[in-house]
BAMI-262410 format. One record per residue (C-alpha): x, y, z. Coordinates in steps of 0.5 Angstrom, whole numbers, plus 500, padded with zeros to 3 digits. Example, Ala and Ser with C-alpha at 12.3 -4.5 7.8 and 13.67 -1.06 7.14 Angstrom:
% BAMI-262410
x/y/z
525/491/516;
527/498/514;
END
This chain:
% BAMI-262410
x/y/z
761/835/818;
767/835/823;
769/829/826;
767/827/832;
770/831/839;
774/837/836;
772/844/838;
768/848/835;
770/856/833;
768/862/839;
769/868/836;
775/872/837;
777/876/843;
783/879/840;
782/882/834;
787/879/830;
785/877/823;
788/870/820;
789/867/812;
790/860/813;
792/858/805;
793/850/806;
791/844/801;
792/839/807;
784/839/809;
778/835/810;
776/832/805;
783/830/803;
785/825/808;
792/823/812;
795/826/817;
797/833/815;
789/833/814;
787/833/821;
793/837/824;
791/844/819;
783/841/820;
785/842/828;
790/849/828;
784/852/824;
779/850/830;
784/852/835;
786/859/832;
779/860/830;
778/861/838;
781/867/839;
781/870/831;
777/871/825;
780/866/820;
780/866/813;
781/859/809;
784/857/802;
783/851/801;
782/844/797;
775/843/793;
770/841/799;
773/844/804;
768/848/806;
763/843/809;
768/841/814;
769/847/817;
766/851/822;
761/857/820;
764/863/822;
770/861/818;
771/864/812;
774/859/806;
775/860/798;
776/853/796;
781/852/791;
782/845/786;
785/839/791;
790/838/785;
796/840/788;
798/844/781;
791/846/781;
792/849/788;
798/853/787;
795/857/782;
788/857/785;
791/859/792;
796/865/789;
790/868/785;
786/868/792;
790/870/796;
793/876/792;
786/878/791;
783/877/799;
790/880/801;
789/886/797;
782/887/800;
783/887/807;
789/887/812;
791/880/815;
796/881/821;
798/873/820;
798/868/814;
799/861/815;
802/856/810;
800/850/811;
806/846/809;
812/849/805;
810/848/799;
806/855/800;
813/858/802;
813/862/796;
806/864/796;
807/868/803;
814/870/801;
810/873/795;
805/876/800;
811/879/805;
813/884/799;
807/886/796;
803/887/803;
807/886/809;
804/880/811;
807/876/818;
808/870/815;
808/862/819;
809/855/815;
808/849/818;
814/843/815;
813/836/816;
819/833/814;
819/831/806;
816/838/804;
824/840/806;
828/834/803;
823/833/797;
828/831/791;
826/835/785;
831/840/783;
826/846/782;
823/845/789;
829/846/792;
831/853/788;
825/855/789;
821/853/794;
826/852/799;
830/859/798;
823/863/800;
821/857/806;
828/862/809;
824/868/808;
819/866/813;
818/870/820;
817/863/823;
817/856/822;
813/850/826;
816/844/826;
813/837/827;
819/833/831;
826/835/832;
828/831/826;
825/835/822;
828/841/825;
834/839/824;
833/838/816;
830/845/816;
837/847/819;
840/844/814;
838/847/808;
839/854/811;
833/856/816;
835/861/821;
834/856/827;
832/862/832;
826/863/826;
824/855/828;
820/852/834;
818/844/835;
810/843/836;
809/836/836;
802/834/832;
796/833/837;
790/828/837;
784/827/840;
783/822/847;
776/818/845;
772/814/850;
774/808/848;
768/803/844;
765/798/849;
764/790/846;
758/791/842;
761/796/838;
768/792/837;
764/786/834;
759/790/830;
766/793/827;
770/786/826;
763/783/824;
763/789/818;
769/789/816;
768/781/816;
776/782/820;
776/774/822;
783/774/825;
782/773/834;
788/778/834;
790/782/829;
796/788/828;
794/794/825;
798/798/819;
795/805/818;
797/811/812;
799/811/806;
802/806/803;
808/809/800;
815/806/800;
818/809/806;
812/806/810;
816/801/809;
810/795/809;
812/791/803;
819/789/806;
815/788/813;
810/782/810;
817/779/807;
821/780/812;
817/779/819;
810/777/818;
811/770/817;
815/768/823;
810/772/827;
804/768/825;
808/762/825;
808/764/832;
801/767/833;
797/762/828;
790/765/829;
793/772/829;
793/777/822;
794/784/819;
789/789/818;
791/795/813;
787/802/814;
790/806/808;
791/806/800;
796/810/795;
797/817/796;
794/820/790;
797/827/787;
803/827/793;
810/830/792;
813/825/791;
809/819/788;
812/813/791;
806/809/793;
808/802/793;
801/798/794;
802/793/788;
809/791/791;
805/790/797;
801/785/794;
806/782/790;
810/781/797;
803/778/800;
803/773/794;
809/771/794;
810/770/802;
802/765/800;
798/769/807;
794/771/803;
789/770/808;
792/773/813;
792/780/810;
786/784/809;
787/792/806;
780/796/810;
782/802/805;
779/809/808;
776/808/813;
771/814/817;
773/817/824;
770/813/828;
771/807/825;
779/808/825;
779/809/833;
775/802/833;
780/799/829;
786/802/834;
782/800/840;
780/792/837;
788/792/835;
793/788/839;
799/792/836;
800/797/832;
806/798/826;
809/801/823;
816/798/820;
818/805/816;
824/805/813;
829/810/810;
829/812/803;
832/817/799;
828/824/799;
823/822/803;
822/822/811;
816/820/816;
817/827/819;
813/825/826;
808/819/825;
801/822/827;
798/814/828;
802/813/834;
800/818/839;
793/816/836;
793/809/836;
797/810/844;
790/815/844;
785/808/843;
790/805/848;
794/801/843;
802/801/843;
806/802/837;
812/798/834;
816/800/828;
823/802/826;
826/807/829;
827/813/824;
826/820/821;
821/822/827;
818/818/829;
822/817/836;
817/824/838;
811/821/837;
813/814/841;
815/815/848;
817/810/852;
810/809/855;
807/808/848;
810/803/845;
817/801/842;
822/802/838;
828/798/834;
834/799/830;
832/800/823;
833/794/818;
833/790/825;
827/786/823;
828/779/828;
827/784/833;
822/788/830;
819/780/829;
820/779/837;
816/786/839;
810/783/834;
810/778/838;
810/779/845;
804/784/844;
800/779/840;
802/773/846;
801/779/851;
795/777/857;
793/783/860;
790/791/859;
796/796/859;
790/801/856;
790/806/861;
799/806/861;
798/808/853;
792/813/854;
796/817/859;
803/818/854;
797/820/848;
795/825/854;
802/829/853;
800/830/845;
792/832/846;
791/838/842;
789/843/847;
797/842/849;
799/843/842;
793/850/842;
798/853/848;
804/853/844;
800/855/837;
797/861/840;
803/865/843;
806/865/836;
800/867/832;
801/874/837;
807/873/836;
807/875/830;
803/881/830;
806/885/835;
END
């Protein structure tokens, strides 16, 4: 079933037909995955959407979308989406074909030369400085070729300008998120006495772990002065290794490695995936949100997704100031420091743990600036654009 609160599909009102060719869908989880879970919902409004997606995907989607699912291997994938999509497009005229990341770019330039398609891709930031020489001469050059690019965040913009897209080709429009109810106390004790969370205030990490989450140098090099000053306070990570991801740098046994060798063991305790609704819990319970990333060669966090969902559940962010994730955290919504710095990372914790008082309503109105219906009115007027 969908998650709760998205918008469901109308019908279309324009005419326009619309291929969505993405391996970034439900049920595969992350960040990328409800952002192309959401622009299929929002396009679908006013278009006749066709999807080629992951194994499963079909389930999550409204029905008036038409979806081939396809393995949710990523090498899988791109043989099972090219052999799709060439057999959909020759059946009928699609005025607009959406790549969900850049790794679809040379599919939809494929496409353009055998059928004239109007193509869009969506980059996110590792997707264009992955290191893999291979992905660089071949999937970069077609990236060039599209008629638009969507950019996640300036920073990401900057680096599809670097490797040679045309800048006039290339528009930001930062991902969205969803403004919950937020849980009443019953429900925040059923969530804490569940996941038997038994630290009064907690800091909350959520992603993928991988190196550039920066989370192991974070428990190293932070955490044990903030619980020194916060006793009662712990860690809760929601997340696990990314599987079958470009680059392949999960980091979850250095994490635990780090726990052990710092001995707050009992101080750190890992939820793995959680569902919808219980992730908006685990934001709402928490006292601070963080997000320690670092700078690592051949990858970037190209926007920072959790953010504005956390800012959403009236949670603030602290973390480093890198890639782009200085889009995400508005001066409203949390704070940010030099990266590396991490006394002043450990000083920020701090204060959120020991702060007395509800700013709920302050972070909550920053999340309102990236709710998707803003990040729908800048989507649709490049779909027509596309199809003048």
């Amino acid at each position: 079933m969908p998650p709760e609160g998205t918008a469901q599909a109308t019908g279309n009102e324009s005419g326009l037909k619309v291929l969505v060719i993405t391996r970034n869908l439900p049920p595969l989880v992350g960040g990328m995955e409800r952002l192309l879970y959401n622009l299929v919902l929002g396009v679908a409004e006013y278009a006749d959407v066709t999807v080629i997606g992951p194994s499963g995907c079909r389930a999550y989607l409204p029905g008036a979308v038409a979806t081939q699912e396809c393995s949710d291997k990523l090498a899988g994938f791109l043989v099972g989406s090219t052999l799709a999509a060439l057999r959909i497009v020759r059946q009928g005229r699609f005025d607009v074909v959406i790549g969900g990341s850049g790794l679809m770019a040379p599919l939809l330039l494929l496409l353009k030369l055998l059928f004239r398609c109007r193509t869009l891709i969506l980059v996110h930031g590792l997707d264009i400085i992955v290191d893999h020489w291979l992905y660089q001469r071949l999937f970069i050059p077609a990236l060039r070729k599209a008629d638009q690019v969507v950019a996640n965040s300036r920073n990401t913009r900057r680096l599809a300008v670097e490797k040679g897209v045309a800048e006039d080709r290339i528009t930001i429009i930062h991902p969205g998120t969803h403004i919950p109810e937020l849980p009443d106390e019953e429900r925040k004790r059923e969530f804490l006495q569940r996941y038997r969370i038994p630290h009064s205030r907690y800091m909350l990490f959520v992603g993928r772990i991988t190196r550039r989450k920066g989370l192991s140098p974070f428990i190293r090099n932070s955490l044990p002065a903030i619980l020194q000053a916060c006793p009662d306070a712990g860690l809760v990570v929601v997340g696990d290794n990314p599987d079958d991801s470009l680059n392949r740098q999960g980091e979850k046994a250095e994490v635990l490695a780090a726990i052990k060798e710092t001995g707050l063991t009992d101080k750190v305790m890992f939820l793995g995936q959680v569902n919808d609704r219980d992730l908006e819990t685990a934001y709402a319970c928490a006292a601070v949100h963080v997000f320690p990333l670092i700078a690592v060669p051949g990858d970037v966090e190209g926007f920072g997704m959790v953010a504005i969902e956390a800012a959403a559940m009236g949670t603030p962010t602290i973390g480093f100031d890198v890639g782009g994730v200085r889009d995400a955290v508005l001066p409203t919504g949390g704070h940010l420091v030099e990266v590396g710095q991490y006394n002043l990372l450990r000083d920020a914790a701090t204060t959120q743990l020991q702060h007395i008082g509800d700013k709920s309503g302050a972070y909550r109105e920053q999340a309102k600036c990236f709710d998707w219906t803003r990040f729908h009115q800048y989507v649709r007027p490049l779909i027509h654009q596309a199809n003048p």
